[in-house]
N, C-alpha and C positions, 0 to 999 in steps of 0.2 A: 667237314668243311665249315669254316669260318666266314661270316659276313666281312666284305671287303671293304672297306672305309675311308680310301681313298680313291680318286679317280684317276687313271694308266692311261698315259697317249698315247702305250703301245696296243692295237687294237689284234685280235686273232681274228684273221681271214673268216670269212662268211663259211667256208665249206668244213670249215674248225665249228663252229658253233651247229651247223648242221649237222653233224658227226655226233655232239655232245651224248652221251647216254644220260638214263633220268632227267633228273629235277634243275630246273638252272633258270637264273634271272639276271638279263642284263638290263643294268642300271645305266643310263645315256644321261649326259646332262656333263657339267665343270665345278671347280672348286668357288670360283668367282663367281657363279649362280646364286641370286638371292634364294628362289623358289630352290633350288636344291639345297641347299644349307638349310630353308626351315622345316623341308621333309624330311630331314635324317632321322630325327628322333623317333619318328611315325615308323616310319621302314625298318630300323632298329629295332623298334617293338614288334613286329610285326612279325622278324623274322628271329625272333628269340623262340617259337614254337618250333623252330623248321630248320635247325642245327644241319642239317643235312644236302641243305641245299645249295648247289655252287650259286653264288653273286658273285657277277662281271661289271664292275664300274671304269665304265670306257668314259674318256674326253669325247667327248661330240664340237660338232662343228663344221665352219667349210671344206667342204676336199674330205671331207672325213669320211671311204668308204662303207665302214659298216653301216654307222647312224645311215646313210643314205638307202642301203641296201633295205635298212625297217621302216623307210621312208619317215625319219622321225623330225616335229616338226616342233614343238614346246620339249623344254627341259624341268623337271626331269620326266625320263619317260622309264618306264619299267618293263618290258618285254620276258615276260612267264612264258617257261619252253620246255616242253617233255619232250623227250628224247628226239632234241632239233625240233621238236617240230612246234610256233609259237600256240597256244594254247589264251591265253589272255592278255592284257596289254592296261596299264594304269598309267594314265597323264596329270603330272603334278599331281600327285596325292595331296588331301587336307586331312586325311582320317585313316588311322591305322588296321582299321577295321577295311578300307578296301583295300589294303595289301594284302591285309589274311587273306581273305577271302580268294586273292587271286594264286595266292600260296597254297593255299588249299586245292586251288583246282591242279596245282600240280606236285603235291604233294601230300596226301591225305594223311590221316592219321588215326 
């Protein structure tokens, strides 16, 4: 699995993501986000260790089911999930070192 690098405003239903088996991290936030555009590089790095792991980069926003379902409140937000189930949570990353970290807890190595 490949890191996703654009943001899809087609979003999979909540019981799709609860479903998921292993390792997966949805990325919440837009392409017109300042704070997400200057976390990519950070997240990018982060997830060069963790080839493995699905990344979901949803459009967030109003009316936008999912994000609401994670009750998600700043962009970007990263929601770390082992098998559906969320396991850690990073808001606006500044440091790529708390991405690992959070990649780590669901994906070890």
């Amino acid at each position: 699995m490949a890191m996703q690098h654009d943001y899809t405003a087609t979003a999979p239903a909540r019981a799709e993501i609860d479903a998921m088996p292993g390792a997966s991290v949805i990325e919440f936030g837009t392409s017109w986000c300042s704070h997400c555009t200057n976390a990519q590089p950070l997240i990018s790095a982060a997830f060069a260790d963790h080839p493995g792991v699905r990344h979901l980069k949803i459009e967030d926003g109003p009316g936008r089911r999912l994000g609401r379902s994670f009750h998600i409140k700043l962009w970007p937000t990263l929601v770390f999930l082992r098998d559906g189930v969320e396991v850690a949570r990073v808001v606006r990353p500044v440091r790529a070192a708390t991405v690992a970290q959070a990649l780590e807890a669901i994906d070890p190595q």
